[in-house]
Chimera marker file (.cmm) of the C-alpha trace (Angstrom):
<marker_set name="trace">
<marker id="1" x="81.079" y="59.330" z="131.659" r="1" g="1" b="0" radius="0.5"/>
<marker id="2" x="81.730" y="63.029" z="131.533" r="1" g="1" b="0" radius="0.5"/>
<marker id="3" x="85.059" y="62.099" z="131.042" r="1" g="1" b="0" radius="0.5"/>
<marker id="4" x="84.857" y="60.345" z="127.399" r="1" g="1" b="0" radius="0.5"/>
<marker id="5" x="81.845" y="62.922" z="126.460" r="1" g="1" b="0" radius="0.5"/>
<marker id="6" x="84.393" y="66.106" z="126.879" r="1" g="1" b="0" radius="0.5"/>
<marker id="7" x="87.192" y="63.838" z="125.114" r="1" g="1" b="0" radius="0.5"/>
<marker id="8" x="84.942" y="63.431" z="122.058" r="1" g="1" b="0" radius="0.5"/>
<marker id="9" x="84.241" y="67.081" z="122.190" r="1" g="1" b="0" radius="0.5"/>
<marker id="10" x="87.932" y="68.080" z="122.260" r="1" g="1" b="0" radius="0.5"/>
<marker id="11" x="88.766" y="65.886" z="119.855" r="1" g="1" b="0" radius="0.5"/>
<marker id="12" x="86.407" y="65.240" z="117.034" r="1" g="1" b="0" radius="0.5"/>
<marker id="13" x="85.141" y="68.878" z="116.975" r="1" g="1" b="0" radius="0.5"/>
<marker id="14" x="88.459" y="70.272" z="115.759" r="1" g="1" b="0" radius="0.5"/>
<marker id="15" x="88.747" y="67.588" z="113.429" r="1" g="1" b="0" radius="0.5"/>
<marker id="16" x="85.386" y="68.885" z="111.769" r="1" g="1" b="0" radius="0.5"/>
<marker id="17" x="85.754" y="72.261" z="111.598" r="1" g="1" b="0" radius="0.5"/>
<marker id="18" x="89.000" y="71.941" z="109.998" r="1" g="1" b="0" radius="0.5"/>
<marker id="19" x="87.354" y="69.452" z="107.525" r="1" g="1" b="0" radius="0.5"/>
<marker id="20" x="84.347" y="72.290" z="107.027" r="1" g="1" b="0" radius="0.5"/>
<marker id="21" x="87.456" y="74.601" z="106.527" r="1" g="1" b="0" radius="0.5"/>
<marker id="22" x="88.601" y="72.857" z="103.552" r="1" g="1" b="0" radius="0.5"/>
<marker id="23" x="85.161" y="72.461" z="101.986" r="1" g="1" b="0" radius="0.5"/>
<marker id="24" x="84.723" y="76.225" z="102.577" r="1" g="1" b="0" radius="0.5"/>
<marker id="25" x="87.918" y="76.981" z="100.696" r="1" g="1" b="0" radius="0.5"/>
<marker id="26" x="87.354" y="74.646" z="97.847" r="1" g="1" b="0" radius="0.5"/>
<marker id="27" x="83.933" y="76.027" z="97.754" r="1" g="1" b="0" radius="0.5"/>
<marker id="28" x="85.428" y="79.334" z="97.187" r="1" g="1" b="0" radius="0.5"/>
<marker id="29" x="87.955" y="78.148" z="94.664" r="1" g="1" b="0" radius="0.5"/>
<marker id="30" x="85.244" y="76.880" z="92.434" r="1" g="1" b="0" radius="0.5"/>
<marker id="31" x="83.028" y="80.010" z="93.052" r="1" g="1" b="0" radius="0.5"/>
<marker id="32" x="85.780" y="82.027" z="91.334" r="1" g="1" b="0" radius="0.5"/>
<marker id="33" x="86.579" y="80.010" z="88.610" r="1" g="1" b="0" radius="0.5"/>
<marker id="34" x="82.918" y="79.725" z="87.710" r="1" g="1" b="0" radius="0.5"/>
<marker id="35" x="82.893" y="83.729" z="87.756" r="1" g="1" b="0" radius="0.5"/>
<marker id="36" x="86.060" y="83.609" z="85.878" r="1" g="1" b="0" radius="0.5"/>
<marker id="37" x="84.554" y="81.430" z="83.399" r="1" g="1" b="0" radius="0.5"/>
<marker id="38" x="81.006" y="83.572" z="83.571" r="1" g="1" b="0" radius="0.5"/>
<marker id="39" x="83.483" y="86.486" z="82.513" r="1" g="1" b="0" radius="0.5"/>
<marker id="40" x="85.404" y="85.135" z="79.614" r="1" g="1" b="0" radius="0.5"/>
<marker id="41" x="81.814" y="83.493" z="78.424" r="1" g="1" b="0" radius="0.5"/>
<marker id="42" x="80.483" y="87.066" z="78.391" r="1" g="1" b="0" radius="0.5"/>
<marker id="43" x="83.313" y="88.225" z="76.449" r="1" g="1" b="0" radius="0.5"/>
<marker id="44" x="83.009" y="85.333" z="74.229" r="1" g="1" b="0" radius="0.5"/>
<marker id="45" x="79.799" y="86.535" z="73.119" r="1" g="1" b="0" radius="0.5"/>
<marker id="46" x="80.994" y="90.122" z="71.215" r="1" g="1" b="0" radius="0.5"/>
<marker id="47" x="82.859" y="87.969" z="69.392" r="1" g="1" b="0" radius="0.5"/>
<marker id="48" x="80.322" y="86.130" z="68.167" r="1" g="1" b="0" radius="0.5"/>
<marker id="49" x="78.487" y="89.086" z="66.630" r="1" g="1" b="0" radius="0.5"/>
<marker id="50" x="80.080" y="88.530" z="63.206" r="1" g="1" b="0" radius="0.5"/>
<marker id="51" x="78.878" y="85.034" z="62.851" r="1" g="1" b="0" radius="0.5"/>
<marker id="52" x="75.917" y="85.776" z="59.961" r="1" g="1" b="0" radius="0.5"/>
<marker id="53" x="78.181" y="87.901" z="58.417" r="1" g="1" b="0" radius="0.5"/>
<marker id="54" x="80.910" y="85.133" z="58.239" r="1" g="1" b="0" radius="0.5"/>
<marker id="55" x="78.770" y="82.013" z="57.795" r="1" g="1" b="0" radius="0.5"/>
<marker id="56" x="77.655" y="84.288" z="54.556" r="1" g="1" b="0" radius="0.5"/>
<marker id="57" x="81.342" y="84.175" z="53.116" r="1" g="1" b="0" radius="0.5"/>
<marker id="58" x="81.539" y="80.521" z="54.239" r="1" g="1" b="0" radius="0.5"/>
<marker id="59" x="78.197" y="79.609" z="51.953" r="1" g="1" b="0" radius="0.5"/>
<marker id="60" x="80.055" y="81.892" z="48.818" r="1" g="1" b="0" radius="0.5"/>
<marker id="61" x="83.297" y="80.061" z="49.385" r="1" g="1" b="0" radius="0.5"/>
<marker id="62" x="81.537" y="76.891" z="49.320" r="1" g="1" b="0" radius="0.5"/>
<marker id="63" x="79.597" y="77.435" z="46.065" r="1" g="1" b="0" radius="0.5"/>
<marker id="64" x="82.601" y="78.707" z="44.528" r="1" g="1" b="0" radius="0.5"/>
<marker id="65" x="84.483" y="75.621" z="45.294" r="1" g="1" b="0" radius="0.5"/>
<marker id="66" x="81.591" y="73.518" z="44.054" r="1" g="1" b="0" radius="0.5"/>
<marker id="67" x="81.513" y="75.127" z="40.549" r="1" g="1" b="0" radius="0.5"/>
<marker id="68" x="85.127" y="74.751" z="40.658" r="1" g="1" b="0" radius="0.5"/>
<marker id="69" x="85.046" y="70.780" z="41.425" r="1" g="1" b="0" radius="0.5"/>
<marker id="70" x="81.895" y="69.782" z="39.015" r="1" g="1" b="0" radius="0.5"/>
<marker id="71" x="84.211" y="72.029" z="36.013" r="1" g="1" b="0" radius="0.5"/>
<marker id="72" x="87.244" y="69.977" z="37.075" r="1" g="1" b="0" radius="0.5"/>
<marker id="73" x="85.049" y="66.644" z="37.026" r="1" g="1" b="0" radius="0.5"/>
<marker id="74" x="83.230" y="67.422" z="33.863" r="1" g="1" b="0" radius="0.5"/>
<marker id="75" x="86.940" y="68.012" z="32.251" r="1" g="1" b="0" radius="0.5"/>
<marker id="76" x="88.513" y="64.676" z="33.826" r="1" g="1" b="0" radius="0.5"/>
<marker id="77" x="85.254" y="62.845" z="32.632" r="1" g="1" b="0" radius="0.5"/>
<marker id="78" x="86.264" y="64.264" z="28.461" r="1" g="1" b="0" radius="0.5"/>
<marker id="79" x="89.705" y="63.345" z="29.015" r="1" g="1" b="0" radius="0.5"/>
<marker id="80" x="89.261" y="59.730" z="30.131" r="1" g="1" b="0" radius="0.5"/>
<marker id="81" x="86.170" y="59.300" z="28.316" r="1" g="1" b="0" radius="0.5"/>
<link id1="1" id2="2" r="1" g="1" b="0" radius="0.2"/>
<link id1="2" id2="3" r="1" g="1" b="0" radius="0.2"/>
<link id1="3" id2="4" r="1" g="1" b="0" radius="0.2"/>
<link id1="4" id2="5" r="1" g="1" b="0" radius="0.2"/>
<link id1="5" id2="6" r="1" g="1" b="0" radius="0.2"/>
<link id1="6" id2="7" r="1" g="1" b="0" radius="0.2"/>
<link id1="7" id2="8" r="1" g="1" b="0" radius="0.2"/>
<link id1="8" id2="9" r="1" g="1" b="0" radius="0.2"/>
<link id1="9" id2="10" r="1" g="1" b="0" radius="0.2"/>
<link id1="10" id2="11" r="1" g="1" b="0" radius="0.2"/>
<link id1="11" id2="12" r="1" g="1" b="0" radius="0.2"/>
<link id1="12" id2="13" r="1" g="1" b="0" radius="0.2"/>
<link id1="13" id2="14" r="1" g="1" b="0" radius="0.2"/>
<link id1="14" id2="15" r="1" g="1" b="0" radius="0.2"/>
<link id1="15" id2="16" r="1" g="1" b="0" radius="0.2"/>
<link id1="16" id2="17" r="1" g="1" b="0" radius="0.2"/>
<link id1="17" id2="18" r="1" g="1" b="0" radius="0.2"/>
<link id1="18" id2="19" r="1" g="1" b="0" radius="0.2"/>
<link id1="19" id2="20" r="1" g="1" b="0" radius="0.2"/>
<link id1="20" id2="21" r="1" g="1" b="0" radius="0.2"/>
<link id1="21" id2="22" r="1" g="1" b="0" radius="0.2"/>
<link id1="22" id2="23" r="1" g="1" b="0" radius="0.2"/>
<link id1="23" id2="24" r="1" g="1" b="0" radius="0.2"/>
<link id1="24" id2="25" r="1" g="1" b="0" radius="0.2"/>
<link id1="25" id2="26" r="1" g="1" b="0" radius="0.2"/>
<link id1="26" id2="27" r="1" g="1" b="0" radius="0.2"/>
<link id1="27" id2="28" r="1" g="1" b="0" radius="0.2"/>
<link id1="28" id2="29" r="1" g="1" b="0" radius="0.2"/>
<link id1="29" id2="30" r="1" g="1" b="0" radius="0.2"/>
<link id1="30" id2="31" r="1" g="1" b="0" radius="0.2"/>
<link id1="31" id2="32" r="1" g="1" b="0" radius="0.2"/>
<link id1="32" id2="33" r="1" g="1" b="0" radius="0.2"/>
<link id1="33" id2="34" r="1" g="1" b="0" radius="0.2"/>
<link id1="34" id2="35" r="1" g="1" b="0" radius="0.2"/>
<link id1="35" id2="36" r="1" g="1" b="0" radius="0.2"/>
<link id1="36" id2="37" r="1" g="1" b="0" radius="0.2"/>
<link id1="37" id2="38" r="1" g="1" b="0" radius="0.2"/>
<link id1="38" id2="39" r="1" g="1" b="0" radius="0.2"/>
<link id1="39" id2="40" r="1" g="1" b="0" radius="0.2"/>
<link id1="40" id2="41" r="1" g="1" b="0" radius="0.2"/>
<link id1="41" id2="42" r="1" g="1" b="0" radius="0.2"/>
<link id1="42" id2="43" r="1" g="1" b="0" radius="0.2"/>
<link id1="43" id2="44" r="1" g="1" b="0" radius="0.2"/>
<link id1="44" id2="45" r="1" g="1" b="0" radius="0.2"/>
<link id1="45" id2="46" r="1" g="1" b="0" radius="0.2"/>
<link id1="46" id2="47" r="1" g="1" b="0" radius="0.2"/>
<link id1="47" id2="48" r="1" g="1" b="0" radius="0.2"/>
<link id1="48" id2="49" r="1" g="1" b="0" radius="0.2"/>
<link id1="49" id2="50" r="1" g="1" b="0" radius="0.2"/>
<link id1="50" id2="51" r="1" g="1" b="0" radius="0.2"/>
<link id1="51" id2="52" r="1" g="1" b="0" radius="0.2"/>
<link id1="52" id2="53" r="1" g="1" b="0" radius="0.2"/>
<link id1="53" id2="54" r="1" g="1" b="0" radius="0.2"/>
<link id1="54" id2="55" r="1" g="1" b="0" radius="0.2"/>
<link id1="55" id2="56" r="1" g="1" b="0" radius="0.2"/>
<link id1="56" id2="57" r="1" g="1" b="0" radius="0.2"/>
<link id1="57" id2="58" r="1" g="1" b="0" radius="0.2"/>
<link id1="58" id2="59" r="1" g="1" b="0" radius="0.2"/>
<link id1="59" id2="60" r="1" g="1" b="0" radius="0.2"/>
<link id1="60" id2="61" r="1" g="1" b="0" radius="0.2"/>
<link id1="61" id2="62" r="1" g="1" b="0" radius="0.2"/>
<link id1="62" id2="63" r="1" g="1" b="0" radius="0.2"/>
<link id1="63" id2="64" r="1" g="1" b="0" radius="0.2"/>
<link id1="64" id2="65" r="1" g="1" b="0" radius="0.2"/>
<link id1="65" id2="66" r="1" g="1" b="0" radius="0.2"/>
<link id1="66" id2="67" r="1" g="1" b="0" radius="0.2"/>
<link id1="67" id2="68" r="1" g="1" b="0" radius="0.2"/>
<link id1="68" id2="69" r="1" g="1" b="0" radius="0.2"/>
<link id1="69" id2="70" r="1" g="1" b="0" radius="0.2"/>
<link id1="70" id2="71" r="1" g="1" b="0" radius="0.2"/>
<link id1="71" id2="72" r="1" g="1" b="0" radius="0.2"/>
<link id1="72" id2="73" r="1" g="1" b="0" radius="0.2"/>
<link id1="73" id2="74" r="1" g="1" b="0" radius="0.2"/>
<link id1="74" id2="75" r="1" g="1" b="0" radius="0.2"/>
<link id1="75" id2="76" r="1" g="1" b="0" radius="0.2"/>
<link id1="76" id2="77" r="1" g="1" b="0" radius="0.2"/>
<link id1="77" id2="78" r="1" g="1" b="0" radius="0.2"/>
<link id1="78" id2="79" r="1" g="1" b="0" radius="0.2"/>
<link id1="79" id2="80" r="1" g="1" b="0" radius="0.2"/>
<link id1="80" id2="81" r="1" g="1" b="0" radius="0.2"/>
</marker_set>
């Protein structure tokens, strides 16, 4: 009976840690690619400090290109009309 308990020890408890080994080192490999990803998110952010300024410009453009397109319409509509 001792026999087939120390067996099972020898075997199966090698087997586990080097399955908890693996875990542990994939564990670590997605610990630094979240930090890695915490970092560049970070740095993502400074660039984002410019965004009223440029959503501004965006609104101008936009009006500009709507005057633009109801002259253009308003001339097509006199010449087919």
């Amino acid at each position: 009976m001792w026999t087939i308990g120390n067996l099972i020890l020898l075997l199966v408890v090698p087997i586990l840690i080097a399955l908890l080994n693996r875990v542990l080192a994939a564990l670590e490999r997605i610990r630094a690619a979240a930090d890695d990803t915490l970092a560049a998110g970070v740095a993502l952010i400074g660039e984002l400090d410019t965004t009223p300024e440029l959503l501004a410009i965006t609104d101008e453009t936009i009006a500009e290109v709507a005057n633009g397109a109801v002259r253009y319409a308003g001339s097509v509509g006199k010449l087919l009309g």
